[in-house]
N, CA, C and O atoms as CSV, one atom per row, in Angstrom:
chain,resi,resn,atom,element,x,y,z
A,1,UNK,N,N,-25.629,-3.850,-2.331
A,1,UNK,CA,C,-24.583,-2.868,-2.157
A,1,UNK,C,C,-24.035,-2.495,-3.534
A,1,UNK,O,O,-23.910,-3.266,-4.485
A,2,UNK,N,N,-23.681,-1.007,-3.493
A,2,UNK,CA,C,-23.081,-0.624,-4.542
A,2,UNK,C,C,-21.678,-1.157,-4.982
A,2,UNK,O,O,-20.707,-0.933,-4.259
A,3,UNK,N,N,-21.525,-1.976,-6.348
A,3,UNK,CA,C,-20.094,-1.961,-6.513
A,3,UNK,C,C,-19.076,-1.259,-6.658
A,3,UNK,O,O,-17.892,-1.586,-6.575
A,4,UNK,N,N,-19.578,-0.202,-6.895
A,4,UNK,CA,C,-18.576,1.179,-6.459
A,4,UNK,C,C,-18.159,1.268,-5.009
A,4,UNK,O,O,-16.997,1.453,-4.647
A,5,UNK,N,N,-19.141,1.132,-4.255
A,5,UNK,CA,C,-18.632,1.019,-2.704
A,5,UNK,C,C,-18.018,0.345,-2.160
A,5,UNK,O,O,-17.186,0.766,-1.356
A,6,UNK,N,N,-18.236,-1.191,-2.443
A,6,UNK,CA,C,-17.408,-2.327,-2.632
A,6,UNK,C,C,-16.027,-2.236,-2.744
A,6,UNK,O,O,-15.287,-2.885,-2.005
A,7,UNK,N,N,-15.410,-1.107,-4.037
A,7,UNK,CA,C,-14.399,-1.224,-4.139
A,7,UNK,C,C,-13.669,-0.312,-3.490
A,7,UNK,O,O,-12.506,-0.559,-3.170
A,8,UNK,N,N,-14.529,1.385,-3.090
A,8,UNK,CA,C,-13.950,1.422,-2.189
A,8,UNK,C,C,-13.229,1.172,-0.904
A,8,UNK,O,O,-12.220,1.561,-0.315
A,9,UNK,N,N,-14.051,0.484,-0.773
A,9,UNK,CA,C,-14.147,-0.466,0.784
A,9,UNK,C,C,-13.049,-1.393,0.806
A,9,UNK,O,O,-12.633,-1.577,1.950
A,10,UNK,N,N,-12.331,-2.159,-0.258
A,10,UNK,CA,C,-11.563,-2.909,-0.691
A,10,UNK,C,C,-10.264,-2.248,-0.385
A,10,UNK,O,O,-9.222,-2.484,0.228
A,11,UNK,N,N,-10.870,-1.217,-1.169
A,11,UNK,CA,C,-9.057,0.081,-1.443
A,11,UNK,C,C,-8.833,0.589,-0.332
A,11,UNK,O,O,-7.773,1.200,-0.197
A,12,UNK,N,N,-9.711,0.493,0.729
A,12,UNK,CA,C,-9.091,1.055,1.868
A,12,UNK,C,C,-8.715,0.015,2.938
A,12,UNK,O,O,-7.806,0.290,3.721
A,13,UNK,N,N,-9.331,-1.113,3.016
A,13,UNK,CA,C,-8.961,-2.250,3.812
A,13,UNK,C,C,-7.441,-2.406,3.178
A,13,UNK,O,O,-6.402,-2.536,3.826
A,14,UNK,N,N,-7.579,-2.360,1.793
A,14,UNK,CA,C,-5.303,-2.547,1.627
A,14,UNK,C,C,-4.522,-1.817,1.728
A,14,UNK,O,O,-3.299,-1.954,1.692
A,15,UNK,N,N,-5.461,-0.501,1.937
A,15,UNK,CA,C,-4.220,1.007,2.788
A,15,UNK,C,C,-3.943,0.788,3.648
A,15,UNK,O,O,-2.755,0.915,3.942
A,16,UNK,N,N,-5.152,0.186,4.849
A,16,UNK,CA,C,-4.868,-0.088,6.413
A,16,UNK,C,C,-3.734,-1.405,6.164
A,16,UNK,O,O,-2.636,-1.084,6.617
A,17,UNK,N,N,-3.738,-2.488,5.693
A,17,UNK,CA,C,-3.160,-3.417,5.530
A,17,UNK,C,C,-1.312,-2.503,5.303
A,17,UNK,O,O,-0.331,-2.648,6.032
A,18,UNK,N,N,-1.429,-1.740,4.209
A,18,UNK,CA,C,0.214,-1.250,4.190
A,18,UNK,C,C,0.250,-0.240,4.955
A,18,UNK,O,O,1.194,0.451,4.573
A,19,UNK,N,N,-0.356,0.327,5.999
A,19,UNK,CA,C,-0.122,1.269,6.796
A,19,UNK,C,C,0.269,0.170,8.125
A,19,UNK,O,O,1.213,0.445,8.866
A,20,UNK,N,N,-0.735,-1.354,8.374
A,20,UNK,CA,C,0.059,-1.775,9.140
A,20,UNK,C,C,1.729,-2.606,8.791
A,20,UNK,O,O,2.512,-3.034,9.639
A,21,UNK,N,N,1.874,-2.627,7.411
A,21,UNK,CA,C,2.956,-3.387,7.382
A,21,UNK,C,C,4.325,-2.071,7.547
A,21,UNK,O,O,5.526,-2.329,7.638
A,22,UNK,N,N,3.806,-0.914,7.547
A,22,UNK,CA,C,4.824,-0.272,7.479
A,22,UNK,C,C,5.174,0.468,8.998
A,22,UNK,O,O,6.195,1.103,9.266
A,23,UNK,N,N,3.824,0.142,10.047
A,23,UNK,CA,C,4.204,0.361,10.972
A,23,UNK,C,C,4.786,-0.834,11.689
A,23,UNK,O,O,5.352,-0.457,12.715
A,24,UNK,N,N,4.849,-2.109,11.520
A,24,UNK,CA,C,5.592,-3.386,11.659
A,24,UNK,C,C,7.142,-2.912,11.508
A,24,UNK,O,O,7.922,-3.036,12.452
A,25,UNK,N,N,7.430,-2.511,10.598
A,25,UNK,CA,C,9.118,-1.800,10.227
A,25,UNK,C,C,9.408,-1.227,11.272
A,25,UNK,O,O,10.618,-1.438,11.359
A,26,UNK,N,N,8.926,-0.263,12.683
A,26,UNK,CA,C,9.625,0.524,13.336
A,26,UNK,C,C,9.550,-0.323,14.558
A,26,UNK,O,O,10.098,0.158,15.550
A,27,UNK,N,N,8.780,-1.903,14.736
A,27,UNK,CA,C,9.108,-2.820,15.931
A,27,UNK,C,C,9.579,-3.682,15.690
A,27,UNK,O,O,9.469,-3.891,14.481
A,28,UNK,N,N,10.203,-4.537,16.267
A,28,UNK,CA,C,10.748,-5.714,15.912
A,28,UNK,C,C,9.883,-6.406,15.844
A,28,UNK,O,O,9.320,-6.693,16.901
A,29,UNK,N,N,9.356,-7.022,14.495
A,29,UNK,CA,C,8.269,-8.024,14.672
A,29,UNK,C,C,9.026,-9.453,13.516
A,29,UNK,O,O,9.518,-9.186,12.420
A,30,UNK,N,N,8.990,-10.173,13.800
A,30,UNK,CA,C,9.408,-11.068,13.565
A,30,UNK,C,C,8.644,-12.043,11.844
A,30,UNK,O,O,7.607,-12.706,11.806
A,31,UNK,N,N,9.551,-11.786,10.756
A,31,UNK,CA,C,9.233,-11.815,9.119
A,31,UNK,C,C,8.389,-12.908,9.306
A,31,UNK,O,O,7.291,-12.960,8.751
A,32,UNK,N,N,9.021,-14.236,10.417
A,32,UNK,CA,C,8.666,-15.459,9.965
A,32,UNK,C,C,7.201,-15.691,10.436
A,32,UNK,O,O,6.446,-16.569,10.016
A,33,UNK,N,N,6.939,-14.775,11.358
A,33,UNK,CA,C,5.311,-15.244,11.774
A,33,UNK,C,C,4.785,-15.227,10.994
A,33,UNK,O,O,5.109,-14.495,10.059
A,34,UNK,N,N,3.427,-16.202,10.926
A,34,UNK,CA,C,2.701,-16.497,9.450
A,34,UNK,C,C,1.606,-15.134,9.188
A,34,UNK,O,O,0.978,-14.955,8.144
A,35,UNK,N,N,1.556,-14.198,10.471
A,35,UNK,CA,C,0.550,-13.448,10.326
A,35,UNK,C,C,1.560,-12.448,9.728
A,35,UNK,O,O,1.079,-12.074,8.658
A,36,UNK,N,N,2.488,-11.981,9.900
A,36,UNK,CA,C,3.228,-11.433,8.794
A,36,UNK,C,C,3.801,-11.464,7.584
A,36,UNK,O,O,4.157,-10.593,6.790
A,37,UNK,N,N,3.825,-12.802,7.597
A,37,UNK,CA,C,4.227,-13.598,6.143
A,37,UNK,C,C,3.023,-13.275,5.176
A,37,UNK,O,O,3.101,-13.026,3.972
A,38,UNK,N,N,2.185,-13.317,5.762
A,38,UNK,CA,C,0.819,-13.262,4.799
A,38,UNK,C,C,0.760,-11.959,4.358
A,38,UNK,O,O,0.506,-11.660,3.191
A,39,UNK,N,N,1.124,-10.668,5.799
A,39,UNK,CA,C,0.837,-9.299,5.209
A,39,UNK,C,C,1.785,-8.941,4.146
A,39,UNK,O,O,1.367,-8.138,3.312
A,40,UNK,N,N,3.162,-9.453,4.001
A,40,UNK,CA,C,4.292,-9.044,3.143
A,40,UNK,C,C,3.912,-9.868,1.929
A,40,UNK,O,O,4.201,-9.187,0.946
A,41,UNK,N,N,3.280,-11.279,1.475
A,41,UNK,CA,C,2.934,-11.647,0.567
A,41,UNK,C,C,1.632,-11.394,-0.132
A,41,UNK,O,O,1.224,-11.976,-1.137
A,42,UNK,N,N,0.880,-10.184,0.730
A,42,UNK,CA,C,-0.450,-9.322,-0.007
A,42,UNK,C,C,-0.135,-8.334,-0.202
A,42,UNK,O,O,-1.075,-7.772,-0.765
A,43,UNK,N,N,1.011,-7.408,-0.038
A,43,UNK,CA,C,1.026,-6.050,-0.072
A,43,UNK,C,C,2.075,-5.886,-1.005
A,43,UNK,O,O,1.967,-4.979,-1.829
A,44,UNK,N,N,3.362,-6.826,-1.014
A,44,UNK,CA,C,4.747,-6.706,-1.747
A,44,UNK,C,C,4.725,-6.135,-3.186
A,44,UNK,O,O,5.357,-5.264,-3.784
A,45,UNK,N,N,3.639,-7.076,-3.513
A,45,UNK,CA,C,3.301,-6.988,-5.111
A,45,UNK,C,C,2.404,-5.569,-5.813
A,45,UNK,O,O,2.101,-5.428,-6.998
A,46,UNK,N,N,2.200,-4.898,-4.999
A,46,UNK,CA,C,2.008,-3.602,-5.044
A,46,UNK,C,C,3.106,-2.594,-4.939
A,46,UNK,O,O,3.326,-1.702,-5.758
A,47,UNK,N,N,3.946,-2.899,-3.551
A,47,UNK,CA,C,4.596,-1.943,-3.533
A,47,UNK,C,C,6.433,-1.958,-4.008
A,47,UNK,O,O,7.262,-1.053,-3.913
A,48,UNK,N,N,6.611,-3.717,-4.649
A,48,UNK,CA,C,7.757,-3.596,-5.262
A,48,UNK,C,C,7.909,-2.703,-6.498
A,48,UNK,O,O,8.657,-1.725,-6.513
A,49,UNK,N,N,7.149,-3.099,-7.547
A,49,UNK,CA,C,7.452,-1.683,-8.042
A,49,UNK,C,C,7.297,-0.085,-8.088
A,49,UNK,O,O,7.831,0.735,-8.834
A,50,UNK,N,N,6.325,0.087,-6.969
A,50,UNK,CA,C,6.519,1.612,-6.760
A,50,UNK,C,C,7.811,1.658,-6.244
A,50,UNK,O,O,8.356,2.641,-6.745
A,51,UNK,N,N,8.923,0.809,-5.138
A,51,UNK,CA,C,9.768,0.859,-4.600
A,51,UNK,C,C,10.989,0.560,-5.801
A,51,UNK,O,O,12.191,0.656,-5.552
A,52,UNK,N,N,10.560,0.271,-6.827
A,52,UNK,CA,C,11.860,-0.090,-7.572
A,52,UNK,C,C,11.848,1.108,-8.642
A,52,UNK,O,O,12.858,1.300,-9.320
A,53,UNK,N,N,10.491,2.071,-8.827
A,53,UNK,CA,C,10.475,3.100,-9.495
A,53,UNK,C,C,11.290,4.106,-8.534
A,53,UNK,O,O,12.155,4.847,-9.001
A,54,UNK,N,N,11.013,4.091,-7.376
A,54,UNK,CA,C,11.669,5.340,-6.852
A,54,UNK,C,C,13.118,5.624,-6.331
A,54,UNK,O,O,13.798,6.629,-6.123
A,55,UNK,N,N,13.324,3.806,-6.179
A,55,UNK,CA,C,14.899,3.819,-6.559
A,55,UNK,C,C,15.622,4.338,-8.026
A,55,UNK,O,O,16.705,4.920,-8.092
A,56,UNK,N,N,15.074,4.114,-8.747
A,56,UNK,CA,C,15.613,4.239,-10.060
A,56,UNK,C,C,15.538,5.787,-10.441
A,56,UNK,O,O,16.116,6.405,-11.335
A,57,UNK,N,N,14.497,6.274,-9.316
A,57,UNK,CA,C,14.633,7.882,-10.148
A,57,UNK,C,C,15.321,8.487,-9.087
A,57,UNK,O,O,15.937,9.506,-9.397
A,58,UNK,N,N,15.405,7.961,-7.371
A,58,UNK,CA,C,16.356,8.565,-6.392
A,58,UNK,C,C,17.128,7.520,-6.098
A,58,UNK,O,O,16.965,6.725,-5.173
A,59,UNK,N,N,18.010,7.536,-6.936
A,59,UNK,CA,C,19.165,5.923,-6.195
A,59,UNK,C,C,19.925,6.244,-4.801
A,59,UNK,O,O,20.389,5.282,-4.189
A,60,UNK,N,N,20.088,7.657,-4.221
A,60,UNK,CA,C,20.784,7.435,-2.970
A,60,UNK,C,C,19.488,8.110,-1.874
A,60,UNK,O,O,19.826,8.936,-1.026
A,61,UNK,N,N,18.469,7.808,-1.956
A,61,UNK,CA,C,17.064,8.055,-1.354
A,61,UNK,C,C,17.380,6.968,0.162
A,61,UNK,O,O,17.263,5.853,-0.348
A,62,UNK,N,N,17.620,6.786,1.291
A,62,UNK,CA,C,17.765,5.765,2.450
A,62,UNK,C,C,15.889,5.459,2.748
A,62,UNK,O,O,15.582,4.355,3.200
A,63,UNK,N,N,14.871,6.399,2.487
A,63,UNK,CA,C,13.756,6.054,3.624
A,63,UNK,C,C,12.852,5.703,2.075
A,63,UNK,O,O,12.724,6.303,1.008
A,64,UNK,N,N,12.396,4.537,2.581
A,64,UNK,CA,C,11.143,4.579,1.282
A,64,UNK,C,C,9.916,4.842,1.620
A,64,UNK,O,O,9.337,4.544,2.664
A,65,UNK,N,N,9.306,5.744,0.173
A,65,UNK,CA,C,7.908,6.414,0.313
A,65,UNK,C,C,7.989,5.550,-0.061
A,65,UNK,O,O,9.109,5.273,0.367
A,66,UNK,N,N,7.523,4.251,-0.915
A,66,UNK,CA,C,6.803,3.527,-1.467
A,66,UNK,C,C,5.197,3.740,-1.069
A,66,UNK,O,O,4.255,4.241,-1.683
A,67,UNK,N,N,5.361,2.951,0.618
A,67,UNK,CA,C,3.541,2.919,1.120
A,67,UNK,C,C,2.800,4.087,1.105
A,67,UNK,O,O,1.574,4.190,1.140
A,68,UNK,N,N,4.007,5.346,1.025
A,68,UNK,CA,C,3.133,6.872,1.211
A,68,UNK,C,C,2.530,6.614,-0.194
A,68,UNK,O,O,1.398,6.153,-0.344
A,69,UNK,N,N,3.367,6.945,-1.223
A,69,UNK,CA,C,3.021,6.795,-2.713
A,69,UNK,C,C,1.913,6.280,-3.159
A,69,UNK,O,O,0.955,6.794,-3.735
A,70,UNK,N,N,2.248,4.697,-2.678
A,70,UNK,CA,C,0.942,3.207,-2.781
A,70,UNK,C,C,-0.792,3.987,-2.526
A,70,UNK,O,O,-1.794,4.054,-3.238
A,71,UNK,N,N,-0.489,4.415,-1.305
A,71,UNK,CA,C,-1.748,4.911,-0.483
A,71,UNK,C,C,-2.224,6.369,-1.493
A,71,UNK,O,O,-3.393,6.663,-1.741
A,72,UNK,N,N,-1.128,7.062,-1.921
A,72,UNK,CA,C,-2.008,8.187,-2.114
A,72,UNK,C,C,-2.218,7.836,-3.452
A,72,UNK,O,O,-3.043,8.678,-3.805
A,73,UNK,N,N,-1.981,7.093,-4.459
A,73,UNK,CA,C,-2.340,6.328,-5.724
A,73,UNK,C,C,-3.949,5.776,-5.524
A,73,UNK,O,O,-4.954,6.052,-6.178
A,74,UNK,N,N,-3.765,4.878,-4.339
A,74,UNK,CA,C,-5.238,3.664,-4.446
A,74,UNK,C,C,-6.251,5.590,-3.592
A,74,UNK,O,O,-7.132,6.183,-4.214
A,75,UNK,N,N,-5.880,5.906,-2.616
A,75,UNK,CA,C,-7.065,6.958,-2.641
A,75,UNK,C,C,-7.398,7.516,-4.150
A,75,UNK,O,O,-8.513,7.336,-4.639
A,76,UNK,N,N,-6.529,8.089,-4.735
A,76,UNK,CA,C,-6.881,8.736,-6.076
A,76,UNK,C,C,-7.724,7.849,-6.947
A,76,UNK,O,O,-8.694,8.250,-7.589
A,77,UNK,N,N,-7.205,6.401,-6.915
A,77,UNK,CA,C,-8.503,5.693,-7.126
A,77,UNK,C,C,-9.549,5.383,-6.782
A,77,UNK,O,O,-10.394,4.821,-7.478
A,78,UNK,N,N,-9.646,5.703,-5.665
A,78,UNK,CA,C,-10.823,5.254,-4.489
A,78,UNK,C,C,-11.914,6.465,-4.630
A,78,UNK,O,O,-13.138,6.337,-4.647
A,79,UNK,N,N,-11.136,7.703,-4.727
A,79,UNK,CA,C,-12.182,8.868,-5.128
A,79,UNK,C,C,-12.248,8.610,-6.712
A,79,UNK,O,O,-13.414,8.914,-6.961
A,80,UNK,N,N,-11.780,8.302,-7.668
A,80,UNK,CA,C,-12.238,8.365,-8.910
A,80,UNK,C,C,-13.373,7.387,-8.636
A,80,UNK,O,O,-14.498,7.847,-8.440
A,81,UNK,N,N,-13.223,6.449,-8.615
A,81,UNK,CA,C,-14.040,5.253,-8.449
A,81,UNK,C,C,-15.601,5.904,-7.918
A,81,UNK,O,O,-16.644,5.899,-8.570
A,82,UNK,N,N,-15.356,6.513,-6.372
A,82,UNK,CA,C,-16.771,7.157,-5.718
A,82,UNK,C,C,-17.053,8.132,-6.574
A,82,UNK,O,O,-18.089,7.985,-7.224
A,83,UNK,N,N,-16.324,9.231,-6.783
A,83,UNK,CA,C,-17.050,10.825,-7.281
A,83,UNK,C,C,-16.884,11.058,-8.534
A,83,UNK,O,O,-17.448,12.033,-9.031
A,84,UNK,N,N,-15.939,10.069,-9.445
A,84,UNK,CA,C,-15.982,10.541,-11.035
A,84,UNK,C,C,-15.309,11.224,-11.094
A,84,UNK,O,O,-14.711,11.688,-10.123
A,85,UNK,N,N,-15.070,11.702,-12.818
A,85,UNK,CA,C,-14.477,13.035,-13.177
A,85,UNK,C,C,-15.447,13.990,-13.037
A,85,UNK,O,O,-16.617,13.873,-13.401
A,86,UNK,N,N,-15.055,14.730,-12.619
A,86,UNK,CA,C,-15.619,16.252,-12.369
A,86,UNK,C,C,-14.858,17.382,-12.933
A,86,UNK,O,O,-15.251,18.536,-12.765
């Protein structure tokens, strides 16, 4: 297998990963389960500082893009990665 594909494949398994942690936010799902503990301790470290950049440039912002942001960052990598500069 291509390692280019590889990493696509990577970059999108951790979009789905913060697309599910951010659909977790609109149910009550409970922090302490370990299957959530795990998703907030693989994804956090990505998206604390996009979340602490966008506080700092919108300090009275209530909804965070962070995961929108996160996601459309790792695609932009995910196509550099597959198709190059063009």
């Amino acid at each position: 297998m291509n390692i280019r594909l590889l990493l696509a494949y990577a970059i999108q398994a951790y979009n789905f990963l913060i697309i599910i942690r951010a659909l977790l936010t609109w149910v009550v799902a409970q922090p302490t389960h370990p299957l959530h503990f795990l998703l907030i301790q693989v994804t956090e470290p990505v998206l604390a500082p996009v979340r602490n950049l966008v506080r700092r440039i919108f300090p009275t912002m209530r909804v965070d893009f962070s995961p929108l942001l996160v996601i459309l960052i790792l695609n932009w990598i995910r196509d550099f990665i597959i198709y190059g500069v063009r």
